[in-house]
C-alpha positions as CSV (number, residue, x, y, z in Angstrom):
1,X,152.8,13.5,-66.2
2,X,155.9,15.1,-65.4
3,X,157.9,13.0,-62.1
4,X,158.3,16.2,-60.4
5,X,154.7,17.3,-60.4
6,X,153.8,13.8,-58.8
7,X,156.1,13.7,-56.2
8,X,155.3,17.5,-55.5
9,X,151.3,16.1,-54.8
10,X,152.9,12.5,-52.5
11,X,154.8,15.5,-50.4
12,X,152.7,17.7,-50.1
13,X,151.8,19.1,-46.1
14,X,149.9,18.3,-44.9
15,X,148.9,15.3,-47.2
16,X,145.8,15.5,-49.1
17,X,144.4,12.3,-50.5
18,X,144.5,11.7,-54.3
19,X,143.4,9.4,-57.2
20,X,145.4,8.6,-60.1
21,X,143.7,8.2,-63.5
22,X,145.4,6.5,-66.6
23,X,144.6,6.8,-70.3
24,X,143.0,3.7,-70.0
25,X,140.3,4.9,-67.2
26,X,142.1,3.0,-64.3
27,X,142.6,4.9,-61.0
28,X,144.0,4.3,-57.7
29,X,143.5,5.9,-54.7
30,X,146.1,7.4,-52.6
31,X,145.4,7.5,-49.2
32,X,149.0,8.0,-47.9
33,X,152.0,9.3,-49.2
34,X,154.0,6.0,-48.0
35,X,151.5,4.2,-51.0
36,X,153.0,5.7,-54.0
37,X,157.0,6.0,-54.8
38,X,157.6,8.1,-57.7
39,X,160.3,7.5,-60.5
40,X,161.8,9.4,-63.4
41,X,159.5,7.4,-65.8
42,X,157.4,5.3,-63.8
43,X,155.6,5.4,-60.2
44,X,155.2,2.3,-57.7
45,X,151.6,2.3,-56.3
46,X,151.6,-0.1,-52.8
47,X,147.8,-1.8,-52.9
48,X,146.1,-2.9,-49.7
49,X,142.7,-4.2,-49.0
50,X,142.0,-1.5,-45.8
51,X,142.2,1.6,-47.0
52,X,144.1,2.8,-43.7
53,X,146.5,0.4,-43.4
54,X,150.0,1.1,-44.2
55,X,151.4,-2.0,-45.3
56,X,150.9,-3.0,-49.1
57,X,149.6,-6.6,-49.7
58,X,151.3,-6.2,-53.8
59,X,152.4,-3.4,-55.8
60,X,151.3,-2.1,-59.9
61,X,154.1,-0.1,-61.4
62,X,152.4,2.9,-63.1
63,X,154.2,4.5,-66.6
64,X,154.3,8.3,-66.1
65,X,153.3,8.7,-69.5
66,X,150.2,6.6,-68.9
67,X,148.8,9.2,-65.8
68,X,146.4,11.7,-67.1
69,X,145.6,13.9,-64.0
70,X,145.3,13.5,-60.2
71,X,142.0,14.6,-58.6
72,X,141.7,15.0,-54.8
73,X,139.9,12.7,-52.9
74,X,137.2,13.9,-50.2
75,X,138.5,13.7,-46.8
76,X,136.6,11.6,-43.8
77,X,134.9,13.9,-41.4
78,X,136.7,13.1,-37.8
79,X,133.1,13.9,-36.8
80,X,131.0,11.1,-38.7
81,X,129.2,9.1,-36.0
82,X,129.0,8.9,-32.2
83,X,131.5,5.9,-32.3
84,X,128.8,3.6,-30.9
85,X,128.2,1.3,-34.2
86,X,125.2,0.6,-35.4
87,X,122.8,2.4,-37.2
């Protein structure tokens, strides 16, 4: 994948959520544009356990060459549940 057509998808407004799928089959999901920093040949992907945080617990340095495609990720509904808990 060409650097510009990443970080065209990271800035992108308003931010969609993507995943990022290598040759290999990995993918990471990108939840927030502050989780992925894009290079001229390689991309820094910030890994957390809560997917809304916005503090990385490590990092995996990504090879452009190695990214086969983005696909978007489905957006929470701000609706789901009453907010109460439980079932």
């Amino acid at each position: 994948m060409l650097p510009q057509q990443l970080f065209d998808v990271v800035h992108r407004r308003p931010f969609q959520p993507f995943r990022v799928v290598q040759t290999d089959g990995t993918t990471y999901d990108i939840r927030h544009p502050e989780m992925l920093m894009v290079g001229v040949g390689a991309a820094i992907v910030g890994l957390t356990l809560d997917p809304t945080s916005l503090l990385f617990e490590r990092t995996v340095t990504l090879d452009l060459m190695h990214i086969i495609r983005i696909e978007p990720l489905p957006v929470p509904s701000q609706s789901q549940g009453n907010g109460q808990g439980g079932a």
